[in-house]
VOVO-930838 format. One record per residue (C-alpha): x, z, y. Coordinates in Angstrom, 3 decimals, always signed. Each point is the difference from the previous one (the first is absolute). Layout:
! residues N
          u          w          v
          X          Z          Y
...
! end
This chain:
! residues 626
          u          w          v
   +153.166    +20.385   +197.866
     -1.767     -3.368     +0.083
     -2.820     -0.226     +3.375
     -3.103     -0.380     -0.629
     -0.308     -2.418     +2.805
     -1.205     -3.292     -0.285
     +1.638     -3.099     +0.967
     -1.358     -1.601     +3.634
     -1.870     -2.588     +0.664
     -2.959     -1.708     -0.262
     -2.933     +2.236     +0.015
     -2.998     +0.257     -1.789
     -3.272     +1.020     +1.345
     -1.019     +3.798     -0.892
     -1.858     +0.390     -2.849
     -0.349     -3.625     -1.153
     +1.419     -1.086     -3.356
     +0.771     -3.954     -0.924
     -3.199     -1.328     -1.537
     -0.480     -0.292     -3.989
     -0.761     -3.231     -1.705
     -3.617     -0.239     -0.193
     +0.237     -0.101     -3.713
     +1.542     +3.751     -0.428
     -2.231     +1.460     +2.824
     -2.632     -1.257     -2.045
     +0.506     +1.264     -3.278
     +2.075     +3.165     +0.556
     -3.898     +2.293     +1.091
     -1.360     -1.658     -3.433
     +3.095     +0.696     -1.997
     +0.323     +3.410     +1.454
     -3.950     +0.629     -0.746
     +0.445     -1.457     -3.708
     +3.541     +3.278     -0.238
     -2.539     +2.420     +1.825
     -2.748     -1.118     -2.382
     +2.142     +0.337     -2.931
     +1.304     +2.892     +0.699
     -3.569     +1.869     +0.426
     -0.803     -1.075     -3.737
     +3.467     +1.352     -0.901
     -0.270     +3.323     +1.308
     -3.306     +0.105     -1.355
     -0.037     -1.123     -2.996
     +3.829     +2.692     -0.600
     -2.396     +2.963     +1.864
     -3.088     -0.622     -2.587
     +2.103     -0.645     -2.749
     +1.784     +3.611     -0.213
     -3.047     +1.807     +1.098
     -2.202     -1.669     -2.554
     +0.320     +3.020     -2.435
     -2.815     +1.735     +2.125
     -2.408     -2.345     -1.277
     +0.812     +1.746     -3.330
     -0.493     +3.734     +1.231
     -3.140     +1.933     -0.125
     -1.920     +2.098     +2.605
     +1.778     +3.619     +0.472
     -1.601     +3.117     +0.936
     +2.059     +1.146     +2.490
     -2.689     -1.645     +3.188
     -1.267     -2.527     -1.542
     -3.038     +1.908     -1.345
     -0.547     +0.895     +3.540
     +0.126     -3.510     +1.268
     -1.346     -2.216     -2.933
     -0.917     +2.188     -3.350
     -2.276     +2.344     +0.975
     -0.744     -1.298     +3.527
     -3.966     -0.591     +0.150
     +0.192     -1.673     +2.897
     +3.022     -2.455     -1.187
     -1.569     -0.447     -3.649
     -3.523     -1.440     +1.829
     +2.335     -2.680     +1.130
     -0.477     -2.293     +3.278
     -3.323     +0.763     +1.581
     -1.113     +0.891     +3.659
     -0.998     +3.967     -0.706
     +3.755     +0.174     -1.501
     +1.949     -2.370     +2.908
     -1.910     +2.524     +2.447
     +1.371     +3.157     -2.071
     +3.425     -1.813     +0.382
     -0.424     +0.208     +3.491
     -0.358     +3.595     +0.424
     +1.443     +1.904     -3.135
     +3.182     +2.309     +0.043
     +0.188     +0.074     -3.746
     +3.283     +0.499     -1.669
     +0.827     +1.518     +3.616
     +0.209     -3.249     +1.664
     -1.844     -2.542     +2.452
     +0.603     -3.665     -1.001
     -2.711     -1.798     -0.532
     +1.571     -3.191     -0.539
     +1.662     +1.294     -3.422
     -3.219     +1.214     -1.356
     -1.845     -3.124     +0.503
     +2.999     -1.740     -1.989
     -0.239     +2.398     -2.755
     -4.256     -0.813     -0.056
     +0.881     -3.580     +0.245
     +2.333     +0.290     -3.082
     -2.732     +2.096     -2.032
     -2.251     -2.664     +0.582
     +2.270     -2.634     -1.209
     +1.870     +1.901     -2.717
     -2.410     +2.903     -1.146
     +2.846     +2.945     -0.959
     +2.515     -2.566     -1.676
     +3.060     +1.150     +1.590
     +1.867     -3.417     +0.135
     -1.957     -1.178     +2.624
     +0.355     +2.811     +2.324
     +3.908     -0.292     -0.602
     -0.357     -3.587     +0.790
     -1.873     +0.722     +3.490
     +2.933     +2.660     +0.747
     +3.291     -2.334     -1.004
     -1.713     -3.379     +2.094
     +0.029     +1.947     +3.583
     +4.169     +0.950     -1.400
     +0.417     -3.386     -0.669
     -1.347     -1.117     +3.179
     +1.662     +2.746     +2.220
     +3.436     -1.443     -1.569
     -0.574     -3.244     +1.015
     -1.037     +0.870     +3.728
     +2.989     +2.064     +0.276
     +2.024     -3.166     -0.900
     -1.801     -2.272     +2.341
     +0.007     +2.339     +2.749
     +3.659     +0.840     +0.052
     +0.986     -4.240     -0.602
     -2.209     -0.701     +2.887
     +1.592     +3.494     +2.256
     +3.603     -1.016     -1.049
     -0.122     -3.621     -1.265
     +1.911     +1.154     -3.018
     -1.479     -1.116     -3.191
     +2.117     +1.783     -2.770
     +0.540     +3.478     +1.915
     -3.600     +0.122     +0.246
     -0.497     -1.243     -3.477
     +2.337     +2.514     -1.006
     -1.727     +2.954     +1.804
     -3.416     -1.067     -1.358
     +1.301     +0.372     -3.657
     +1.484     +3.410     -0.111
     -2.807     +1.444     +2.106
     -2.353     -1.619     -2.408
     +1.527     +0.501     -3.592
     +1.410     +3.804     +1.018
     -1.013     +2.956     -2.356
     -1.197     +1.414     +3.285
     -3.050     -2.370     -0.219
     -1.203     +0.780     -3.409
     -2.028     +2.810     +0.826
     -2.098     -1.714     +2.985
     -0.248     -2.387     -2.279
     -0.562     +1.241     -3.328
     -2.504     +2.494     +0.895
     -3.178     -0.688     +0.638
     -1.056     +2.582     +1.966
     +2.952     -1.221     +2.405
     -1.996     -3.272     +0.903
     -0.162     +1.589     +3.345
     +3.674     -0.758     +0.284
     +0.382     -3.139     -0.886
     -3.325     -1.430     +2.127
     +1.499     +1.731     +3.077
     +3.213     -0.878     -0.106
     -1.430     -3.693     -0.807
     -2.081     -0.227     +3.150
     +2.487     +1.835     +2.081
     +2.750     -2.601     -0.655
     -2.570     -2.855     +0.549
     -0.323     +2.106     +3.390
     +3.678     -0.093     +1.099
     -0.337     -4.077     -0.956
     -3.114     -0.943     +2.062
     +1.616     +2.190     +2.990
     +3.565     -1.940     -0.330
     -2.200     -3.051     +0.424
     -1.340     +1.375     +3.210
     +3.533     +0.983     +1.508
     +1.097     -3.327     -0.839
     -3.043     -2.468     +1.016
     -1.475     +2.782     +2.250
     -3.419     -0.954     -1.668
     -2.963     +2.996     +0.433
     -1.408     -1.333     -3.129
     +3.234     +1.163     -1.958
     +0.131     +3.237     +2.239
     -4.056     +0.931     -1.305
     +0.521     -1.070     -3.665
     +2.882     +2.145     +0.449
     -1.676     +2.936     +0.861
     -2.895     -0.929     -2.679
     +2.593     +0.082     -2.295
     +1.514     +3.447     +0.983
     -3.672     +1.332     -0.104
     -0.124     -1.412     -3.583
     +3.064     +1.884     -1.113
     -0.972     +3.102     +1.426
     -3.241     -0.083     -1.731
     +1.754     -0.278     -3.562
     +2.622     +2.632     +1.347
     +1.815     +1.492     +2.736
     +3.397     -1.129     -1.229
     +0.878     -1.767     +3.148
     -1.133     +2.547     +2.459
     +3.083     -0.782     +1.699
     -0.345     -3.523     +0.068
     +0.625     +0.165     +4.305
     +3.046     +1.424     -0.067
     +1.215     -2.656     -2.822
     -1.205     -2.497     +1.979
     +2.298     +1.336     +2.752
     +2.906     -0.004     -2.824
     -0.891     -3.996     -0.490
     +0.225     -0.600     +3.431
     +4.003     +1.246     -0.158
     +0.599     -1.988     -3.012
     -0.726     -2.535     -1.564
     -2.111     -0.995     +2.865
     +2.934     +1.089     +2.656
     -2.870     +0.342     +3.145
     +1.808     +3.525     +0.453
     +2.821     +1.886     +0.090
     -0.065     +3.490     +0.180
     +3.560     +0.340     +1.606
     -0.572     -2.494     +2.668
     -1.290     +0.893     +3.323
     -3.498     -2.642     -0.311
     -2.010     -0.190     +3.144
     -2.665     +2.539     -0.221
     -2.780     -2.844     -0.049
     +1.572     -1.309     -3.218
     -0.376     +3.559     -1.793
     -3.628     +0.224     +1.086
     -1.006     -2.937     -0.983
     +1.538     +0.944     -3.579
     -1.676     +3.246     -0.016
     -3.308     -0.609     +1.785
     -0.494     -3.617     -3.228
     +0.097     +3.337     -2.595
     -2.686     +1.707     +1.631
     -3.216     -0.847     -1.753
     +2.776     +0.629     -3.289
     +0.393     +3.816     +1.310
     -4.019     -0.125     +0.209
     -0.625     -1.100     -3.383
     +3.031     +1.824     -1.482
     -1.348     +3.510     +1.794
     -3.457     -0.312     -1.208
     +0.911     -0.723     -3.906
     +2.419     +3.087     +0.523
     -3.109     +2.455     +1.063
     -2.056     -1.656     -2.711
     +2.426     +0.448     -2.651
     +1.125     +3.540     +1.009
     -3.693     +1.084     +0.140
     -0.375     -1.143     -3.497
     +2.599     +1.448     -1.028
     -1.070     +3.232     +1.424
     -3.248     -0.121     -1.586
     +1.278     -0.982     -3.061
     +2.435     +3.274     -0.249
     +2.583     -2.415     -0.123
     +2.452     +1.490     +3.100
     -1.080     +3.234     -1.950
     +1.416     -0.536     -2.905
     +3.289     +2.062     +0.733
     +0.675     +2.330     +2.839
     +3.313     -1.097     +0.808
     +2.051     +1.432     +2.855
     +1.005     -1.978     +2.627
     +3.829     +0.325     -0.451
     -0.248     -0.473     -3.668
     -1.992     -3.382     +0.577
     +2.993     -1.568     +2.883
     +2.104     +1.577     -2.447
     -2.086     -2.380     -2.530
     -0.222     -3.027     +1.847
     +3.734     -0.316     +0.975
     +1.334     -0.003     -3.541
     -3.064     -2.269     -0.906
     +1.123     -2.650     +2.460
     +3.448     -0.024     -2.179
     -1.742     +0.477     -3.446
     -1.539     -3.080     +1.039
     +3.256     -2.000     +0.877
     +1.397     +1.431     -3.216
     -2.906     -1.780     -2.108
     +0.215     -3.195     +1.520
     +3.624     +0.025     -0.757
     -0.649     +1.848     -2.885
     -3.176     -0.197     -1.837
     +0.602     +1.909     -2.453
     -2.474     +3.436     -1.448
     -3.283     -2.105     +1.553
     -3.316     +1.980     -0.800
     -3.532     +0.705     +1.584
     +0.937     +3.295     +1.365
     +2.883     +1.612     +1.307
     -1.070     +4.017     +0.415
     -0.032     +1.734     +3.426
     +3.377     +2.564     +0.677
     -1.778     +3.202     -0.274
     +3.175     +1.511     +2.197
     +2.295     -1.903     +2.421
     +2.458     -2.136     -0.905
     +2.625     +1.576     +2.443
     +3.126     -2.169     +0.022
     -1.512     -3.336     -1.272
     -1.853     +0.091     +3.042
     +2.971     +0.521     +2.360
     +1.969     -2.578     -1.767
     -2.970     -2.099     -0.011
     -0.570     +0.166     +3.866
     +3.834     -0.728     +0.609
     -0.294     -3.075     -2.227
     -3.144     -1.427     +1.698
     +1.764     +0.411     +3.487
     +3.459     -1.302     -0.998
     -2.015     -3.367     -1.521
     -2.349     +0.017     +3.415
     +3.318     +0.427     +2.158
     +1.750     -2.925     -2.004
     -3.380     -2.075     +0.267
     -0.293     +0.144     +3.972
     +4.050     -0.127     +0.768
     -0.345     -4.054     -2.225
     -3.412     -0.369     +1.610
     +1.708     -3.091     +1.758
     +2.268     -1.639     -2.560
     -2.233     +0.844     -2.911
     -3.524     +0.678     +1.582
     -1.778     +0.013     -3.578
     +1.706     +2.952     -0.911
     -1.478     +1.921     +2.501
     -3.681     -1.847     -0.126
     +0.130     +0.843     -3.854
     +1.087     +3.521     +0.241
     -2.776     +0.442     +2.645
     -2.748     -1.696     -2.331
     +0.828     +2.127     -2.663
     +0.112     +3.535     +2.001
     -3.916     -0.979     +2.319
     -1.656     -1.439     -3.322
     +0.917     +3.035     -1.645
     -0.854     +2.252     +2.331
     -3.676     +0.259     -1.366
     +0.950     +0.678     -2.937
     +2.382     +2.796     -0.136
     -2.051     +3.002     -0.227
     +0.375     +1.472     +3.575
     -3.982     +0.346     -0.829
     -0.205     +1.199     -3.323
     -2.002     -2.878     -2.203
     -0.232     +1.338     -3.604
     +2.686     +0.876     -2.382
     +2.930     -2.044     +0.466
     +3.300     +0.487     +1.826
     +0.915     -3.950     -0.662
     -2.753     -2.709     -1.785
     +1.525     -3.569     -0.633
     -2.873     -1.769     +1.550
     +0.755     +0.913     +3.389
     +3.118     -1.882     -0.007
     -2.270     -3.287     -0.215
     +0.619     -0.509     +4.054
     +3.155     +1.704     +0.515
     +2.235     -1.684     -2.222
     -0.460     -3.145     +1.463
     +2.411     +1.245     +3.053
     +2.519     +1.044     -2.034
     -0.095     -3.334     -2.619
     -0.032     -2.449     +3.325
     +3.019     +2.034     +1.416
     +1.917     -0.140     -3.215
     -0.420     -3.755     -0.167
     +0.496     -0.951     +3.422
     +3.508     +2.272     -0.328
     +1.590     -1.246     -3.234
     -1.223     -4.141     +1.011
     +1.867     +0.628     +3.024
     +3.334     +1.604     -1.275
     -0.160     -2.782     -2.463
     +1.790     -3.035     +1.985
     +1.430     -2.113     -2.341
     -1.408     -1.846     -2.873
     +1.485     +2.370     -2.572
     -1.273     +3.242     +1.580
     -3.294     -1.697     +0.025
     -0.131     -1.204     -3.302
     +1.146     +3.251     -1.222
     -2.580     +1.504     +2.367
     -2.837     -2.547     -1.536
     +1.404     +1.056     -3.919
     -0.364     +4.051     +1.453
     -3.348     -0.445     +1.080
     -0.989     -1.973     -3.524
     +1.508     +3.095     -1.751
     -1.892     +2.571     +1.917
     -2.942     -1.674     -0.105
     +0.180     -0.273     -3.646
     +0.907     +3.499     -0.433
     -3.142     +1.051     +2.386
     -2.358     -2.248     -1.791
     +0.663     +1.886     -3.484
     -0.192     +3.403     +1.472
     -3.562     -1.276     +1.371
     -1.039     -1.146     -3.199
     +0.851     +3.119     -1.677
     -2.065     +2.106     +2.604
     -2.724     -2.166     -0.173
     -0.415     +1.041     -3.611
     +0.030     +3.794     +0.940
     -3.181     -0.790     +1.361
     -1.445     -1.066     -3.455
     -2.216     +2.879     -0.059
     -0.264     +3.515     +1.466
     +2.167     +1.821     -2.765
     +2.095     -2.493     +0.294
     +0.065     +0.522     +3.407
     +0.249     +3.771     -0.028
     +2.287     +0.285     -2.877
     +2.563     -2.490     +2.208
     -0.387     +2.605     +3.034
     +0.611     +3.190     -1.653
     +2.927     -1.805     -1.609
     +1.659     -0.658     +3.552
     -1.009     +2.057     +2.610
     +0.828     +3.712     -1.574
     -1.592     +2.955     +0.390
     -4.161     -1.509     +1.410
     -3.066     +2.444     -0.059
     -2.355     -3.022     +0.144
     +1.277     -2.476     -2.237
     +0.595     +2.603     -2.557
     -4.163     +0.641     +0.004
     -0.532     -3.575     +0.591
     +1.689     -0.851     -3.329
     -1.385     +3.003     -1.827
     -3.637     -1.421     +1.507
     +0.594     -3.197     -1.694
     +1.580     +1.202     -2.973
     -3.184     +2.455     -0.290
     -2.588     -3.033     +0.436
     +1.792     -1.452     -3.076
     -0.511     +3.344     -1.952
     +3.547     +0.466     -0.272
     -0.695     +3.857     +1.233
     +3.241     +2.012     -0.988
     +2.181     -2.774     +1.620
     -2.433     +0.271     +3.479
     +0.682     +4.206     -0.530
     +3.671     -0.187     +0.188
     -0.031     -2.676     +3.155
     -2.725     +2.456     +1.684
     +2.453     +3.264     -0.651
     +2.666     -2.090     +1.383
     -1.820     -0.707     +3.003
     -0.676     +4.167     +0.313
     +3.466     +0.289     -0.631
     +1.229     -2.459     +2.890
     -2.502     +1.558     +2.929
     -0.905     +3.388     -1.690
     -3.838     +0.913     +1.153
     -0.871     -3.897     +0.489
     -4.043     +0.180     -0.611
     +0.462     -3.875     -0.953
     +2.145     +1.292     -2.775
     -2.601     +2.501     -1.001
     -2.567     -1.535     +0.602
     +0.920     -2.513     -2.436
     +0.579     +2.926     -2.681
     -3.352     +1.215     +0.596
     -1.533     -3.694     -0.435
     +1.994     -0.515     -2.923
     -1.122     +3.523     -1.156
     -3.645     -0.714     +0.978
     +0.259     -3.631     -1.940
     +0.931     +1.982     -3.220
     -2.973     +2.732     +0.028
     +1.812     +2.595     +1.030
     -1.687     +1.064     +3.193
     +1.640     +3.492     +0.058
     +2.907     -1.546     +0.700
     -0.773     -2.540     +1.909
     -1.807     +2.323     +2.609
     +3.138     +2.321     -0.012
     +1.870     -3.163     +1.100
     -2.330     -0.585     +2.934
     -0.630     +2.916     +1.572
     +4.055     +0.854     -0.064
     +0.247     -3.413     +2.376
     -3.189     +1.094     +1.845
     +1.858     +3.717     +0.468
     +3.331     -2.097     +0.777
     -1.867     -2.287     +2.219
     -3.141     +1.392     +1.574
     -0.922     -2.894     +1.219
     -0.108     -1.614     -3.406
     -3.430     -1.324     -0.326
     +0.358     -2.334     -2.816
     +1.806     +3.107     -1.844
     -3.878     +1.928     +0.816
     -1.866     -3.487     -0.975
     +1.770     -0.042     -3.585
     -0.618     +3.926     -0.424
     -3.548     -0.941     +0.425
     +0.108     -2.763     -2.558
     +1.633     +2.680     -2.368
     -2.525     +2.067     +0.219
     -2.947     -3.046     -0.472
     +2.237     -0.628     -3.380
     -1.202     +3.465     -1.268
     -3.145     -0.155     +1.276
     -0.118     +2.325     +2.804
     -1.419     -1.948     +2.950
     -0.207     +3.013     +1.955
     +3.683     +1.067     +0.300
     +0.478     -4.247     +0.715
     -2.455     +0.437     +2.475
     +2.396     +2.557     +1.727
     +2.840     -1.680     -0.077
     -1.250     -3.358     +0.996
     -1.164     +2.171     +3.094
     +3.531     +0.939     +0.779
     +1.119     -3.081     -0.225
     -2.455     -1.426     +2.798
     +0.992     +3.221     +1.984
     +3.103     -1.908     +0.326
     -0.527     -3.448     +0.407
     -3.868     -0.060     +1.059
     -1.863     -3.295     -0.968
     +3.059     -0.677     -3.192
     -2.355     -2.665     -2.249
     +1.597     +1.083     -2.959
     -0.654     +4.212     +0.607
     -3.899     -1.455     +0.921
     -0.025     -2.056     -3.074
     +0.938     +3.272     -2.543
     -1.846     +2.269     +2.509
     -3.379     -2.410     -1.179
     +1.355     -0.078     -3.364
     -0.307     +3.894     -0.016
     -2.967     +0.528     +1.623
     -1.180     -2.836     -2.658
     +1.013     +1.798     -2.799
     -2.166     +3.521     +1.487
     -3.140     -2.480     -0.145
     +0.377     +0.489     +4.364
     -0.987     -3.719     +0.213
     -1.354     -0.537     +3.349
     +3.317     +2.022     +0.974
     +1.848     -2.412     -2.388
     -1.294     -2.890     +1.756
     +1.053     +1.119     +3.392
     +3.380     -0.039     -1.037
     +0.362     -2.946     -1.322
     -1.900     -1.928     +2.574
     +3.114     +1.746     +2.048
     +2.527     -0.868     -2.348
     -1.547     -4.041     +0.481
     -0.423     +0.164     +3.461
     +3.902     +1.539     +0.389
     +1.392     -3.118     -2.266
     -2.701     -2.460     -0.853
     +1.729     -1.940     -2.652
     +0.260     +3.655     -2.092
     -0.772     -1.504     -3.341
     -0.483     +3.916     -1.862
     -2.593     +1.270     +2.791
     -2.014     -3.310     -0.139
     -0.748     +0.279     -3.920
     -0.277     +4.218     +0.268
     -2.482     -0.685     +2.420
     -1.522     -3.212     -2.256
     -0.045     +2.591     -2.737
     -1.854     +2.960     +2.050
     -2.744     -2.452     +2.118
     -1.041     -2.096     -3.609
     -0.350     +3.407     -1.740
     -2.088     +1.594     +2.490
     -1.895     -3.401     -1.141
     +0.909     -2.140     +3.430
     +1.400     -2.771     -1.830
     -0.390     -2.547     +2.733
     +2.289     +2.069     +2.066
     +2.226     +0.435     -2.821
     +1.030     -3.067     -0.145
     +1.529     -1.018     +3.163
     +2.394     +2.517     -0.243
     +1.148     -1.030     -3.022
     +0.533     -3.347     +0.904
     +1.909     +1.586     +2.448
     +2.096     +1.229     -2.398
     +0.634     -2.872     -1.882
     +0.823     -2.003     +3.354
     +2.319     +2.405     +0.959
     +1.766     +0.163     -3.939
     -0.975     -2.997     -1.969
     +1.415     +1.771     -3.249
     -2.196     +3.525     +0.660
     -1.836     -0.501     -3.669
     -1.952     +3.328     +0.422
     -1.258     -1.602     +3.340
     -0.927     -3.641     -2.184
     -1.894     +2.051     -2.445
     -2.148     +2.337     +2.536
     -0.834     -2.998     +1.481
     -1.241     -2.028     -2.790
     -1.490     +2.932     -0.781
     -1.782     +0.523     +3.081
     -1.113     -3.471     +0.103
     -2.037     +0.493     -3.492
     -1.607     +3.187     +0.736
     -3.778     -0.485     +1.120
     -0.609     +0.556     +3.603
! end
């Protein structure tokens, strides 16, 4: 066995190394700045290139009514009264102020062309793939592992849908900022300047105003610090002034991290977002640990990608065992190479604490999995993947064959992203693509039967509504949508029977009382629409939508000043309600106050730009005598 001794004599001093030639210590920063430089454009230029096809798709209705379409507030564009609703509103059952503002910003640039609002959403990608290159070549000095990592977490299928949605700017801005975050703070631990420490912090503060995705950002700090940074190691017994000094730097992190957390989970709340589904508590751990494989499986695997995966309605019994015993036999194998391989473990970890948000142990919506919340994660898994297969590649042919694997897997990856992209094209695209790949799904069964209805194709939307009753039998979105669909074709009969079997299913139904009501204004019997609308507000007191067809009711009995009340309510609930402000137009200018007519509705028209009943009052209104 040959020693690994070396030979005596003459000995160097510690830590010095012969000097260079001035020549080569001269040009080796500007020729490594010119590779760095080079390399930026590169993965830029490959990460816009295969995401391009988003500049192609259009707008689709799953959100991004709520956030661009038919938001008043976000149509107005950039202007003080609207930054100062961003600051406050819980809309679309979340607080980030940030990603409003962006969306105002791009109205005002871009009107409702969707290109450039996919443009604003695939620049942040871009520019989150190129930190995460700089900041693991300046963590690890290794220019092609990082490289590497930055292209498969940037041309994944995984990223399509932060992407590719618009509605999902919120991910891409945060996740932006957030990784900016981790940059300015590596600057700090190595220079130890405050200036890099506070535009840190801004920086975190910016990313938690477009979304909480990086909640956890303290403890991933405290997974840097292992590795690649190496200013830790969790199996070695560190002075205890070394730990605090680790833990007490993340505290105004935990600050900022734990007041974006109450902010987002009170929006939520108000929103009816944590609502949504009362899950049990077993069947959501039950949930979460096969979602944190589901997850590995798609990265691996990413295969079946769509914008919903439905909720178990039951548990999953043995997938969660076997799930559990897989996540502790890869944590177990993680810590026991934590020394030899220490990115193995510092990956794993990433990928479980970014997640951790994420997996539903509060109940956000209707998901069990969504591929956008694998934006963060990933990147713990991708870097440990590298890091392994670049070091158990030690001669030039393992790492050329290594180099020609990566090519190939790249290439495969960046043709399954192209394809998703164009699943995006438009909402029954979209849909159609779903209920292709997920199986049995209540919602994007009525989703596609929605959009299939707004194109008039009506038996089609029947049969993908009857489906949806079929998969969750008693689902008031499933008959609700048969009553709409009903109500759409004049046959109020049957679209009443519709909603009050959801209302009778569902007690607390009100939109099933709210459409009962409009049945009943269809055959002219505002008093029985009165009623209902009643019922409805009995149930969710102060609904704008039960006020608006309460004042439509009252409206049609020729109870005006009661009419008026309502609406007034209905506007004072949701100011930007286009319908109220032109009802209530309508009722002031023929009760002959035209001057107060018209405010409202140019209220209206501010709110919807295309309300043409709204255009006409008002023109109207404006050539009456006064």
């Amino acid at each position: 066995m040959p020693s690994n001794r070396k030979k005596r004599g003459k000995r160097k001093p510690a830590g010095r190394r012969p000097p260079e030639p001035r020549p080569d210590r001269a040009e080796r920063p500007a020729k490594r700045g010119l590779s760095t430089l080079l390399t930026c454009a590169l993965l830029a230029a490959a990460t816009f290139a295969v995401l391009s096809g988003v500049l192609r798709n259009g707008f689709v209705s799953f959100d991004d009514e709520i956030y661009v379409l038919k938001n008043p507030h976000v149509r107005a564009g950039l202007t003080g009264a609207n930054v100062a609703w961003a600051v406050t509103a819980t809309d679309a059952a979340n607080w980030h102020p940030l990603t409003w503002i962006s969306h105002m910003t791009d109205v005002a640039l871009w009107g409702v062309r969707p290109g450039g609002h996919h443009a604003t959403s695939l620049l942040p990608h871009v520019g989150s793939v190129l930190l995460v290159f700089l900041l693991l070549r300046c963590a690890t000095g290794s220019a092609a592992r990082s490289a590497a990592v930055a292209l498969l977490f940037g041309l994944h299928p995984l990223r399509v849908e932060s992407v590719a949605w618009v509605a999902e700017r919120k991910d891409v801005l945060s996740v932006f900022f957030g990784l900016a975050a981790v940059g300015a703070w590596g600057a700090w631990v190595l220079r130890r300047k405050k200036v890099s420490y506070a535009v840190s912090l801004v920086l975190f503060a910016a990313s938690l105003l477009s979304k909480g995705t990086l909640v956890t950002m303290p403890l991933l700090l405290l997974v840097l610090d292992f590795w690649p940074l190496r200013r830790a190691d969790p199996g070695e017994n560190h002075s205890g002034t070394r730990w605090r000094r680790l833990l007490v730097e993340k505290v105004p992190y935990v600050l900022l991290s734990a007041a974006a957390s109450i902010g987002t989970f009170q929006a939520q709340r108000a929103g009816g977002a944590t609502s949504a589904l009362s899950v049990p508590l077993l069947l959501r751990l039950e949930n979460a640990a096969v979602g944190c494989v589901r997850y590995l499986g798609k990265i691996f695997w990413p295969s079946k990608l769509a914008v919903l995966y439905p909720h178990p309605a039951a548990s999953v019994g043995w997938k969660s065992v076997a799930a559990v015993l897989l996540l502790a036999g890869i944590t177990a194998g993680a810590v026991l190479f934590r020394r030899t391989r220490p990115w193995l473990l510092a990956g794993w970890l990433w990928y479980l604490i970014a997640l951790l948000p994420v997996l539903g142990l509060v109940q956000v919506g209707w998901q069990s999995i969504a591929d956008r919340y694998t934006y963060v994660p990933s990147l713990g898994i991708l870097a440990a993947l590298v890091w392994e297969a670049a070091e158990r590649a030690r001669d030039k042919v393992s790492v050329r064959a290594l180099a020609a694997a990566t090519a190939a897997v790249l290439l495969a990856l960046s043709i399954v992203t192209w394809r998703q992209v164009a699943t995006w094209r438009d909402s029954l695209t979209l849909y159609q693509h779903a209920v292709a790949v997920t199986g049995p799904n209540e919602t994007m069964q009525i989703d596609l039967g929605n959009e299939l209805a707004r194109r008039g194709r009506t038996e089609e939307a029947r049969r993908h509504f009857a489906e949806a009753l079929r998969i969750a039998p008693g689902s008031k979105d499933a008959l609700y949508a048969l009553g709409t669909l009903a109500l759409n074709e004049g046959q109020s009969a049957a679209a009443r029977d519709r909603f009050q079997e959801a209302v009778r299913l569902h007690p607390d139904f009100a939109e099933g009382e709210i459409q009962t009501a409009v049945s009943f204004l269809r055959d002219n019997r505002p008093g029985d629409a009165a009623s209902h609308a009643a019922r409805a507000l009995a149930v969710r007191p102060g609904m704008p939508e039960a006020l608006y067809v309460l004042g439509t009711a009252l409206d049609a009995q020729g109870r005006g000043p009661e009419a008026q009340a309502q609406y007034e309510r209905a506007i004072a609930a949701r100011p930007g309600y286009a319908e109220a402000h032109e009802n209530l137009g309508e009722l002031l200018a023929a009760a002959g106050k035209t001057a107060a007519a018209i405010p409202h509705f140019e209220a209206a028209l501010r709110a919807n730009p295309d309300f043409a009943e709204a255009r006409q009052s008002l023109e109207a209104a404006r050539k009456a005598p006064r």
